[in-house]
C-alpha positions in Angstrom: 134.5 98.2 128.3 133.4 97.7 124.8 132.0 101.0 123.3 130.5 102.0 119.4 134.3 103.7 119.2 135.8 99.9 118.2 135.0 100.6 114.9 136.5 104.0 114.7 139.6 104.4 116.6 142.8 104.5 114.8 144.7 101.9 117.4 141.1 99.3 116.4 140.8 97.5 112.9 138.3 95.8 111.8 138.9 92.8 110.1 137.7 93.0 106.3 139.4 89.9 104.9 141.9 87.0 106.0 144.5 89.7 105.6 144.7 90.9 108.9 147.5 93.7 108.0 144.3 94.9 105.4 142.8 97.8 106.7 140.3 100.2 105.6 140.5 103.2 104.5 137.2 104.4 106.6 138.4 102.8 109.7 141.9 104.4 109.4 140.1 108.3 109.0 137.0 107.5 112.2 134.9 107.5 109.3 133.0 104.7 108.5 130.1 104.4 105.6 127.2 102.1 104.4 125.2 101.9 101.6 121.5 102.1 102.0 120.3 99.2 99.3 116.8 99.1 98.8 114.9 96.3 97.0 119.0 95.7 95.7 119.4 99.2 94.6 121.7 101.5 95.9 119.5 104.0 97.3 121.8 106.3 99.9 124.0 106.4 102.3 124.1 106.3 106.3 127.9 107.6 107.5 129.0 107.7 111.2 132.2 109.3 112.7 133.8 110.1 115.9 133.6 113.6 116.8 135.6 113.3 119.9 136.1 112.0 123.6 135.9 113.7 127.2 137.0 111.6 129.5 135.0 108.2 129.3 132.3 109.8 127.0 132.3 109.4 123.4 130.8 111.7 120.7 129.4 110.5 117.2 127.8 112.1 113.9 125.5 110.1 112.2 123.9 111.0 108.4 121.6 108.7 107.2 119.5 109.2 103.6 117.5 107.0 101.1 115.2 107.3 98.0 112.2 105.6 97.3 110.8 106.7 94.3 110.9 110.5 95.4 110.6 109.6 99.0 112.7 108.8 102.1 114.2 109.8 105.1 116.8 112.7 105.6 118.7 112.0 109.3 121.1 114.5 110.7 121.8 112.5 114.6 124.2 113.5 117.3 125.2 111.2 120.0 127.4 111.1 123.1 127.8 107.8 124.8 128.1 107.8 128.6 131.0 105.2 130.3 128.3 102.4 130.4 127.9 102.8 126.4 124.6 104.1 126.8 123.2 107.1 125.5 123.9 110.7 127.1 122.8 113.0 125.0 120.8 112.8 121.3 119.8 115.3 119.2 118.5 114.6 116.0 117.3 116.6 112.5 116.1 116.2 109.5 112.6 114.4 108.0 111.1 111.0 107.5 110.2 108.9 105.1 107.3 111.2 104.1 109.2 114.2 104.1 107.5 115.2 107.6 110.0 117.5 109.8 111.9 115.6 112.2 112.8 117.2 115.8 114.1 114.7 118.7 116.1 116.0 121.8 117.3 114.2 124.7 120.0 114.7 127.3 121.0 113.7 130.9 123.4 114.0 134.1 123.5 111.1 135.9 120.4 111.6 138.1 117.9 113.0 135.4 116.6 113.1 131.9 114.6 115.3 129.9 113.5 114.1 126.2 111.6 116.1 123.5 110.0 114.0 120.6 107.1 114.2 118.2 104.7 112.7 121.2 105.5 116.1 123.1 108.3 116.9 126.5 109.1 114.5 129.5 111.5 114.1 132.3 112.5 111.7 134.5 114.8 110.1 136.9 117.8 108.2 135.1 121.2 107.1 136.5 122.3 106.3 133.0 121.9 102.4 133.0 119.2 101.8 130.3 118.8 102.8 126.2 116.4 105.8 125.1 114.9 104.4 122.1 114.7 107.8 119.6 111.2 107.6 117.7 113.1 108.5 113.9 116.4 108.3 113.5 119.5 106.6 111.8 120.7 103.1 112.1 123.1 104.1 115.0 120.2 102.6 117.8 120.8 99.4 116.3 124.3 99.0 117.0 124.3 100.6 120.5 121.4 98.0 121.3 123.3 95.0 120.0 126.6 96.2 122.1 124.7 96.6 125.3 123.0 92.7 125.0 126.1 91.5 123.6 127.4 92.6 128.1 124.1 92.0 129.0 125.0 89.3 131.7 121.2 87.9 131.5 121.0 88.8 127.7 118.2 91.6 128.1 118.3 95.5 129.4 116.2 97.9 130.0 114.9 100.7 127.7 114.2 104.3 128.9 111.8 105.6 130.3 110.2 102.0 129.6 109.8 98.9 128.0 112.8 95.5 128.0 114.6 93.9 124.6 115.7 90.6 124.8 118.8 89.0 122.6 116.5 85.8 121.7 119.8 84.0 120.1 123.2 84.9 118.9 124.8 83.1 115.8 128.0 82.9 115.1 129.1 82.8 111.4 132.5 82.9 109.3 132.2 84.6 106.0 133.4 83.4 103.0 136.4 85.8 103.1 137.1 84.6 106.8 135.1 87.9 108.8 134.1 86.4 112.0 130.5 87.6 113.0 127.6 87.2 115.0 123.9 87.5 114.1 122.0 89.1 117.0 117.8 87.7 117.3 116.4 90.4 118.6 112.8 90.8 120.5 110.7 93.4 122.2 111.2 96.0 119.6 109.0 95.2 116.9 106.3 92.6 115.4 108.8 90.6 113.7 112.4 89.6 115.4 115.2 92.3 114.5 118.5 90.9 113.2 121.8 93.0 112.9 125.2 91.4 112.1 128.1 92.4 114.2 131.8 91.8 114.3 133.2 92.6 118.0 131.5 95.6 118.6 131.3 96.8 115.4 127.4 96.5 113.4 128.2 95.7 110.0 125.1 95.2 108.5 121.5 94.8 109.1 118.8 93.5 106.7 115.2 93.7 107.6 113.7 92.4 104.3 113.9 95.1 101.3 116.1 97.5 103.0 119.6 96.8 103.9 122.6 98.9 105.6 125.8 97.0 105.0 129.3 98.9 105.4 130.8 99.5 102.4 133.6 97.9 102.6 131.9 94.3 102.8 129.1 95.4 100.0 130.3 92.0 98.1 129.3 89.7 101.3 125.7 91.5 101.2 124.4 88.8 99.4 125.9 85.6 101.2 124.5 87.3 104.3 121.4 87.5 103.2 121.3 84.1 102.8 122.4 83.2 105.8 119.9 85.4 107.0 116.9 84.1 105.2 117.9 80.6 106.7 118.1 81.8 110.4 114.6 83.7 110.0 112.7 80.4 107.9 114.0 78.1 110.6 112.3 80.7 113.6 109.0 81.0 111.3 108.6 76.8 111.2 109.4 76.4 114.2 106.7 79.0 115.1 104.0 77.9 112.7 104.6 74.6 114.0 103.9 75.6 117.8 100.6 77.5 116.8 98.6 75.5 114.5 96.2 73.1 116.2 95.0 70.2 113.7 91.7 69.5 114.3 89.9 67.1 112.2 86.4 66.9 113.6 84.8 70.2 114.7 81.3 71.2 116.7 80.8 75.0 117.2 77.5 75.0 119.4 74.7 77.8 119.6 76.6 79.9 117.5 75.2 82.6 115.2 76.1 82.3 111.9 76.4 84.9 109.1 74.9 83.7 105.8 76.0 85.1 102.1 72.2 87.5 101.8 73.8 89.1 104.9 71.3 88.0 107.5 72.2 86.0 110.5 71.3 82.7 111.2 71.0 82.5 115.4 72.0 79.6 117.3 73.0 77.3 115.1 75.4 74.3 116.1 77.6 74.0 113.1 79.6 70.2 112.3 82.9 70.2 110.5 84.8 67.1 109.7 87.9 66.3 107.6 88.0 70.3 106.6 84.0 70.3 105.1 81.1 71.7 107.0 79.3 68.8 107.2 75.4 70.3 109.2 74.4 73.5 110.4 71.0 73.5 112.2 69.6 74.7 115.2 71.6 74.2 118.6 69.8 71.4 120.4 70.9 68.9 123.1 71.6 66.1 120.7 74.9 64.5 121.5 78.0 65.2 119.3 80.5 62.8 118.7 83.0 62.4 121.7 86.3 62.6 119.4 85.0 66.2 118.4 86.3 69.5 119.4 83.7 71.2 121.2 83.7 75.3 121.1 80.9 77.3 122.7 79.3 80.1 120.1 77.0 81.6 122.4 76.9 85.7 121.8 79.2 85.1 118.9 79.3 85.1 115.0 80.9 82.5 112.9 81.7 84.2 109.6 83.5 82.8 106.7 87.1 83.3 106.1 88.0 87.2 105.3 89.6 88.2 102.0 91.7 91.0 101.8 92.4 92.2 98.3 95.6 94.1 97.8 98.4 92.5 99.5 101.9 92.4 99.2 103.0 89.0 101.1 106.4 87.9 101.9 107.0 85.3 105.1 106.9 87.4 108.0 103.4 88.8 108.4 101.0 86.3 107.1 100.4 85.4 111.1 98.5 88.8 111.3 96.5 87.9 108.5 95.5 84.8 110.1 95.4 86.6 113.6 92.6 89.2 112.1 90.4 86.5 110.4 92.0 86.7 106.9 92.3 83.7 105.4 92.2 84.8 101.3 94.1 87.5 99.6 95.4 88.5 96.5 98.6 89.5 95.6 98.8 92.9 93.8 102.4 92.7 92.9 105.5 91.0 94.0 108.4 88.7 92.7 108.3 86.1 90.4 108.8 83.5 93.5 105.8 83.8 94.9 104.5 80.6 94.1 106.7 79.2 96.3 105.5 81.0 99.4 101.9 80.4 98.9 102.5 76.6 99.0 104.5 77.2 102.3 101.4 78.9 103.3 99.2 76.3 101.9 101.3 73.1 103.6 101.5 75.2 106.5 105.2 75.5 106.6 104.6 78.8 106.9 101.9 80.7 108.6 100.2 82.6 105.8 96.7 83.3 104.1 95.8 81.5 100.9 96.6 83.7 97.9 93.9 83.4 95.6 95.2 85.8 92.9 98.8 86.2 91.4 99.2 89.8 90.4 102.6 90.6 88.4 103.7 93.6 88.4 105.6 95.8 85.6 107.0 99.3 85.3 108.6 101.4 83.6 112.7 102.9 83.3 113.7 106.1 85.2 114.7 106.7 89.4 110.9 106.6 90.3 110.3 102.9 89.0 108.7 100.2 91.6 112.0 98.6 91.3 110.4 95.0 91.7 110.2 94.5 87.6 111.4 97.5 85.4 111.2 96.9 81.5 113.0 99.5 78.9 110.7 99.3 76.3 107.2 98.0 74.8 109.0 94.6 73.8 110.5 93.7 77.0 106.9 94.7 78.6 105.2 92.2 76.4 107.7 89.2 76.9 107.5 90.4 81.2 103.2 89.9 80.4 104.1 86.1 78.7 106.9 85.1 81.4 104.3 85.9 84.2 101.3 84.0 82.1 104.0 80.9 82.2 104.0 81.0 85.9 100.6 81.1 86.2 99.7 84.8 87.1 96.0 86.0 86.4 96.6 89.4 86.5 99.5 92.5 85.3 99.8 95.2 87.4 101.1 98.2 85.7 102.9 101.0 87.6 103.1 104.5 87.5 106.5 104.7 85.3 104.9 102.4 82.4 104.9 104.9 78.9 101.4 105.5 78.0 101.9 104.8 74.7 102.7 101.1 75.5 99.7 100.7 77.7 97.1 99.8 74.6 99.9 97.2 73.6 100.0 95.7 76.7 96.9 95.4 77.9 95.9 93.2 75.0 98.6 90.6 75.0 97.5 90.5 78.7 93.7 90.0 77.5 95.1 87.7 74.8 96.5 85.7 77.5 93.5 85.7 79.6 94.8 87.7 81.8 93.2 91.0 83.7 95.0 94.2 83.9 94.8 96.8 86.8 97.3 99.4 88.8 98.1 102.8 89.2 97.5 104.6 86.0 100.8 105.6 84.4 101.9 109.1 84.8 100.5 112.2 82.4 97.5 109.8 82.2 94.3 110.1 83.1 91.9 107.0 84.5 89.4 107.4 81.6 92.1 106.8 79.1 93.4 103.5 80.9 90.3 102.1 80.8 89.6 102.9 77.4 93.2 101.4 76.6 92.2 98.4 78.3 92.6 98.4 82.0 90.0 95.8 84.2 90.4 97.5 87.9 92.0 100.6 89.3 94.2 100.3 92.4 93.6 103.1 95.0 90.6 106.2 95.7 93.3 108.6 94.6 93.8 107.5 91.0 90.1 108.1 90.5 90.2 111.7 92.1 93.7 112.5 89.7 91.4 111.5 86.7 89.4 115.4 87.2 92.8 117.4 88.0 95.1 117.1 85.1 97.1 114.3 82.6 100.2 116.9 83.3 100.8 116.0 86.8 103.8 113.5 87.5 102.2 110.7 89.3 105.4 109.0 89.8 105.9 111.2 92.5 104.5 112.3 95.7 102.1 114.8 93.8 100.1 111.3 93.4 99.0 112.2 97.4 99.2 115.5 97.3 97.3 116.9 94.9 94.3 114.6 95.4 94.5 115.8 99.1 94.6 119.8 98.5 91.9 119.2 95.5 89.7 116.8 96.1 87.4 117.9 98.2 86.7 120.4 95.1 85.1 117.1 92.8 81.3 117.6 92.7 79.7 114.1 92.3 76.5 115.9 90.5 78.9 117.3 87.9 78.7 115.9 84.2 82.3 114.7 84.2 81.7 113.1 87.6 79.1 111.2 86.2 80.1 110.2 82.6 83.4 109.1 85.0 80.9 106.7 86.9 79.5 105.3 83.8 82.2 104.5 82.4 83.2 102.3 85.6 79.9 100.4 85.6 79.4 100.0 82.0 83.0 98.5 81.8 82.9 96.6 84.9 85.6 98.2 86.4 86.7 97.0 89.6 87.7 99.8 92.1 90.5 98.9 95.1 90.0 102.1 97.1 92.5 101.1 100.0 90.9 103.7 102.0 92.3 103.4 105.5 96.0 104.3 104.1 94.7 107.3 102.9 92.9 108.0 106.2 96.3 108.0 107.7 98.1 110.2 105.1 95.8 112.7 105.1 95.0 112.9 109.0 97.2 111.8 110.8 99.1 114.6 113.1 102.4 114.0 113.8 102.9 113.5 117.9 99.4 111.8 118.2 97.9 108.4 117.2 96.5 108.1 113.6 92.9 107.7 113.5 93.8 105.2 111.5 95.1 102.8 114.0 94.1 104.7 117.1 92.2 101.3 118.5 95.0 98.8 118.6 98.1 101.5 119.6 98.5 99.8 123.3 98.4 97.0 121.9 101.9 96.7 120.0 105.4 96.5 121.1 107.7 99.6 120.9 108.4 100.7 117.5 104.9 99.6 116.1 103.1 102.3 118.8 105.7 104.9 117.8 105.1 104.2 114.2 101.5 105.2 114.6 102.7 108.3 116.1 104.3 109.4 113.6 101.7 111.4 111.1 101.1 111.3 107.6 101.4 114.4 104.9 103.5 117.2 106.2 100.4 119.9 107.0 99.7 123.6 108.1 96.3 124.8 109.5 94.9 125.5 106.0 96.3 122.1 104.4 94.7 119.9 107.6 90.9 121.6 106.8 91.4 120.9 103.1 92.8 117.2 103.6 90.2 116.7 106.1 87.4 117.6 103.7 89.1 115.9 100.8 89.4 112.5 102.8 85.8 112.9 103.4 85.2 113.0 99.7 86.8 110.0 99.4 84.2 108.0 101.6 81.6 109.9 100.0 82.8 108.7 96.5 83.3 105.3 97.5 79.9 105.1 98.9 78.6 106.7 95.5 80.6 103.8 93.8 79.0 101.2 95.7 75.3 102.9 95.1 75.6 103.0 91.7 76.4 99.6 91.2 80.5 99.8 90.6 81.9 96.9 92.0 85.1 97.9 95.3 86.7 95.6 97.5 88.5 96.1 100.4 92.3 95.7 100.7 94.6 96.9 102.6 98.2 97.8 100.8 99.9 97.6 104.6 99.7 96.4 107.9 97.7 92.8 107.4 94.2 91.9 109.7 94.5 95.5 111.8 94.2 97.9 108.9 91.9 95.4 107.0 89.1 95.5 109.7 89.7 99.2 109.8 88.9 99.6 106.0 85.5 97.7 106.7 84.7 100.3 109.5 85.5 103.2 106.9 83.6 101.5 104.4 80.8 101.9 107.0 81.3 105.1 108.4 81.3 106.6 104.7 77.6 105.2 104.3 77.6 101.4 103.2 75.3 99.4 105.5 77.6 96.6 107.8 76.1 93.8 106.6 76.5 94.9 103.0 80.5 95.5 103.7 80.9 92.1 105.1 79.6 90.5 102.1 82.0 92.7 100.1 85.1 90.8 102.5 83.3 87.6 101.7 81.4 86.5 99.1 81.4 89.1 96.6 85.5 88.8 96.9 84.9 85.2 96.2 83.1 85.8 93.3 85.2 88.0 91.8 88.3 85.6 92.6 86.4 82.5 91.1 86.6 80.6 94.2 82.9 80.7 95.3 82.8 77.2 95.2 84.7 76.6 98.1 85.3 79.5 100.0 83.3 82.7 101.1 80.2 81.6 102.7 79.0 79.2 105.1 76.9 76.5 103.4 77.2 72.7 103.5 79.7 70.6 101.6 81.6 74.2 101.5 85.2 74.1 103.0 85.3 74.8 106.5 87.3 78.6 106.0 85.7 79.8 109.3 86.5 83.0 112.0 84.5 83.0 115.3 84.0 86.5 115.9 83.4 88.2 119.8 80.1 90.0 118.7 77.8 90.4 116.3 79.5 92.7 113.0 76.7 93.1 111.3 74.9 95.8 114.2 78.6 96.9 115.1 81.7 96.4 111.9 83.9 97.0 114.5 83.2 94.0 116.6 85.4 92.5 113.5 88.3 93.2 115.2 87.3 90.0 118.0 88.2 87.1 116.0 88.8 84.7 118.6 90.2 81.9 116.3 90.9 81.1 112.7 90.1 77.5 110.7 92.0 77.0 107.3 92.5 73.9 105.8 91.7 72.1 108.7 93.8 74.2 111.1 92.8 75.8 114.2 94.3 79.5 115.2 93.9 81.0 118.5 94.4 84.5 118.0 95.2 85.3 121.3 98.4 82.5 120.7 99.1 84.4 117.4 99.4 88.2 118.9 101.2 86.7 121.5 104.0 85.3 119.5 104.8 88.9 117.6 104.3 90.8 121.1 101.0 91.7 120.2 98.1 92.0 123.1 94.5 90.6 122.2 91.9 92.1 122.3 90.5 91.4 125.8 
C-alpha cells in the first residue's frame, strides 16, 4: 500500500541525485522540509514529519508559514492517515493569509465523521474511502490527493462529504540530475488545473504560478521544473483556446437592443458585422440577410460594447474569465517586463485573453515589504527602471508603497519627460496631496484617498494600509474644508481615481464561515476551493470593529459617488478575480449612488477615452470594430443583469460563455 510515510521512513530513500547511495539528511531523521518561494523569494517554510504509527495508521505534523509583505499564513496541521491513506483525523491551527484565526477539526471511526470548520459543525456517514478537503491548511492535501489518484484504478475519487477530482494526465519527466518524476494534471479542485510533482509517493514540489513549495533538497531543480511546467500548462491553454473560439466572419444580431455611448438604448435594432467592422445598425425588419451569415436572435437582450476593466494583473491562466464576463480591454497596472509577449498571444488568440490596452510598469522600493516584481536601491536605478520600461513601450509607472518619498519628484518627471503617466499606491509616510503635488496622474485604490486625512506617520507598507482606513474612515466628513480642498485638488489636476471597491467590500465585510457579500451571487457556481475561498472572510473583526468597518465601507461608496458628482474622473477595475468581481464593482458603483446607465459608460466609453482607443473600441457605431457582448437583460434598469453575457466577439471571434465557464468548472448563469 503506498502511504505519505514513503518519504519519511528510515528503511525509504528518496532519490536526490544519480547517486543512489546519496541520501538526505531530512529523509534519514522523518523530517522533511520545503521552502515556500514566492515571486522567487524565499519567503518560509512548510516542514512535515512522522509522529508515529498504530497499527496500519500513520501520524504526521505539518508547519507551514510565508510572508507577503507583512502578510501570510501561519499553519500548525495534524494528521493521521487511515490503512486506505486517507484521512482519519485533522486538526489544524493557526491563521490565514490575512491574519484571520484559523480553527478546523475533523475525525472518524470507520462508520462516521464529524467535521468543524469556518462554515460551522457537520456529521456524517463515512467508511473511510474518500478525502476531506480542509478549507485552510498546509500543502499536506496536496500530496495525499495525488497518492490516492496515483491507486485510483479509474484515475478519479471521491471527496468528503462531496464533490469528485479527476487526474486529467500524468507526465513523466527525468531531471537533469536523473530524479524520476511525474507531473499530476489535476481537475475538480479549482478554476485552473492543479499541478504537483511527485516521485513514487513522495510530493516534491508544486508550483501554482508565484508561489512555489519545493523540498529543499532539490531547491536547484526549481527552476528546470518550472519550465517544464510552464510548457505542460501553455500546451493545455492552446489546446483550450483553440476548442472555444468560433471564427465568425460575417455576423447578423437581429431585434437586438443596443446600448449607445449617451447611455440611452437604441430598441430593436438588427446589427451587421462583417470581416470584424460593424457594418449597419437599423431597425429589425424582415429584409433578408445574407445566407453565409451567422444569425443570433437579440430579442429581450442588450448588445453592449466590449467591457474594460482597469486594474489588472494578467498572466495566462485567467484571461478566459475576462472574456467569460464580457471584458474584452484592460489595463495592466503592474507586472513583468514580458508582458508584451502575452498580450500578442492574447491578441493572435493563442491564448484566450483580453486586449491590454495599457502597459503599466511597476517600481518599488528596498526593504522585506517591497512588491518584489521590480525593486530598485536607489533614485538612479529608479530612473534607468522608468527609461527601460519607456524602451519596451510602457505608458505608464506604477510606483509602490516602498518607493522613498524623496525620490518620487525625481521620478515622476523623467516619467513625464518620457511621456509617460504616473500612478500607484502613495509611498509610505506620505500623504496623497503630496504625490500629486510631486507629480502623480491617478491614484490606485479608495483607501489611499481615505489615508490622505489620518496621518503621513503611518507605515503603509503594511497591513495598517487596510486597517486604519477601516477603523477611521467612517470618521472623514465630506463637508469638511480638508475634504474639500482634497477634492479640488483631484479635479483641478485631473486626477484619475481607481477605487477597486468590491475588494474592499470583501475586506471589510466579509465574516469568516459565511459568503462575502462580495461574491455571494456566483458562490454555487464554482468548483471546490473557489466556494471555500469566498468563505473565508476578510479583516480579522470583533463586534465593535464589524459596526465601524461597516460604516467606513459605506463611506467609501459615499465618497466615490462624491468623486463622480464633482466631476473627478474613476474607473472601475478590479485588482482580483477577472469578469465576476468586475460586474460586482459596477453594481457597487450603483448601489453607492451613480445612476446604471452612467456606470456603464464609465466600463465603456469613458475607459476608452481615457485609454486613447476611442476610435475603435467602446461604443457601438458604424465602421467601429465589432468588440461586442450580448447581455441577458437590459443593465441599464438593472447593473446586475451584467453578469448575463451570453457571448463575447473580439477580433472577429465568437465566445460562448456558457463554453467558457464550462471549461474552468464554472456553472453559467442559467
Amino acid at each position: 500500500m503506498r502511504q505519505l510515510i514513503t518519504l519519511l521512513t528510515l528503511a525509504t530513500i528518496t532519490l536526490i541525485s544519480c547517486d543512489q547511495s546519496s541520501k538526505s539528511e531530512s529523509a534519514a531523521t522523518g523530517k522533511v522540509v520545503y521552502d515556500v518561494v514566492f515571486r522567487e523569494n524565499i519567503a518560509g517554510s512548510y516542514e512535515k514529519e512522522m509522529t508515529g504509527k498504530v497499527g496500519s495508521e500513520s501520524n504526521f505534523n505539518y508547519n507551514y508559514t510565508y510572508n507577503d509583505r507583512g502578510r501570510g499564513p501561519k499553519i500548525s496541521e495534524q494528521i493521521t492517515l487511515n490503512e486506505k491513506g486517507f484521512i482519519k483525523e485533522l486538526t489544524i491551527d493557526g491563521h490565514n493569509y490575512r491574519n484571520a484565526s484559523v480553527s478546523e477539526r475533523f475525525s472518524s471511526n470507520g462508520t462516521t465523521a464529524e467535521w468543524s470548520n469556518i462554515m460551522g459543525t457537520g456529521s456524517g456517514s463515512f467508511d473511510g474511502s474518500s478525502l476531506y478537503f480542509r478549507h485552510t491548511g498546509s500543502p499536506a492535501i496536496f500530496e495525499i490527493l495525488a497518492q490516492q489518484l496515483q491507486k485510483s484504478k479509474n484515475g478519479s475519487i471521491s471527496l468528503y462529504p462531496e464533490g469528485n477530482i479527476e487526474l486529467v494526465q500524468s507526465f513523466p519527466f527525468e531531471l537533469s540530475n536523473g530524479l524520476k518524476t511525474d507531473l499530476l494534471m489535476i481537475r475538480g479542485l479549482d478554476l485552473d488545473p492543479i499541478y504537483i510533482w511527485m516521485n513514487e509517493d513522495d510530493m516534491i514540489c508544486k508550483i501554482t504560478k508565484n508561489l512555489h513549495v519545493i523540498r529543499q533538497d532539490l531547491a536547484e531543480l526549481r527552476p528546470e521544473m518550472k519550465k517544464i511546467q510552464s510548457e505542460v500548462e501553455d500546451k493545455n491553454l492552446a489546446e483550450q483556446a483553440d476548442e472555444l473560439s468560433h471564427e465568425v466572419n460575417k455576423l447578423a444580431i437581429r431585434g437586438v437592443n443596443v446600448f449607445q455611448k449617451n447611455g440611452n438604448i437604441l430598441r430593436n435594432q438588427d446589427v451587421i458585422v462583417e470581416g470584424q467592422r460593424i457594418q449597419s445598425i437599423q431597425p429589425s425588419s424582415n429584409v433578408s440577410i445574407d445566407d453565409d451569415a451567422l444569425q443570433i436572435s437579440g430579442q429581450g437582450k442588450t448588445l453592449m460594447p466590449g467591457l474594460f476593466d482597469m486594474h489588472t494583473h494578467n498572466g495566462k491562466f485567467r484571461g478566459i474569465l475576462h472574456l467569460a464576463g464580457g471584458v474584452t480591454s484592460v489595463r495592466d497596472l503592474a507586472n513583468n517586463k514580458q508582458l508584451k509577449g502575452l498580450a500578442e498571444q492574447f491578441n493572435t488568440n493563442e491564448l484566450l485573453g483580453p486586449r491590454i490596452v495599457t502597459f503599466c510598469g511597476i517600481i518599488d522600493g528596498p526593504g522585506k515589504y517591497a512588491n518584489q516584481r521590480n525593486v530598485v536601491n536607489n533614485l538612479e536605478e529608479g530612473i534607468e527602471e522608468i527609461i527601460d520600461y519607456n524602451r519596451l513601450g510602457y505608458e505608464q509607472i506604477k510606483l509602490y508603497s516602498s518607493i522613498k518619498p524623496e525620490w518620487v519628484q525625481d521620478m515622476t518627471a523623467k516619467a513625464h519627460e518620457l511621456g509617460m503617466r504616473v500612478s500607484g499606491h502613495i509611498p509610505a509616510y506620505m500623504t496623497a496631496t503630496q504625490a500629486i503635488n510631486q507629480g502623480y496622474n491617478e491614484i490606485q485604490h479608495i483607501n489611499m484617498l481615505f489615508l490622505n486625512f489620518l496621518s503621513d506617520t503611518i507605515d503603509t507598507r503594511t497591513p495598517l494600509r487596510f486597517t486604519m482606513p477601516a477603523q477611521h474612515g467612517a470618521d472623514l466628513d465630506l463637508q469638511s474644508e480638508e475634504y474639500l480642498t482634497f477634492v479640488e485638488l483631484l479635479r483641478t489636476n485631473d486626477i484619475l481615481v481607481d477605487p477597486t471597491a468590491a475588494i474592499f467590500e470583501n475586506m471589510l465585510l466579509a465574516e469568516k464561515g459565511e459568503p462575502s457579500p462580495t461574491y455571494k451571487a456566483i458562490v454555487e457556481r464554482f468548483p471546490l476551493m473557489g466556494q471555500r475561498g469566498f468563505y473565508a472572510g476578510g479583516l480579522s473583526k470583533d463586534d465593535q470593529k464589524r459596526k465601524r468597518y461597516r460604516a467606513s465601507f459605506d463611506k467609501m461608496l459615499a465618497v466615490i459617488a462624491d468623486l463622480y458628482n464633482k466631476g473627478v474622473d474613476i474607473v472601475p477595475g478590479t485588482d482580483g478575480l477577472p469578469g465576476f468581481l468586475y460586474h460586482r464593482e459596477l453594481e457597487l458603483y450603483v448601489s453607492a449612488g451613480i445612476p446604471a446607465p452612467e456606470v456603464l459608460k464609465l466600463a465603456t466609453i469613458k475607459s476608452a477615452e481615457i485609454t486613447g482607443v476611442e476610435d475603435n473600441f467602446g461604443s457601438i457605431e458604424i465602421g467601429k470594430q465589432a468588440d461586442l457582448i450580448l447581455v441577458d437583460g437590459d443593465p441599464t434598469t438593472d447593473i446586475s443583469d451584467i453578469r448575463r453575457v451570453e457571448w463575447t466577439l473580439k477580433e472577429g471571434n465568437l465566445y460562448y460563455a456558457k463554453e467558457l465557464y464550462n471549461s474552468v468548472g464554472i456553472r453559467h448563469f442559467k
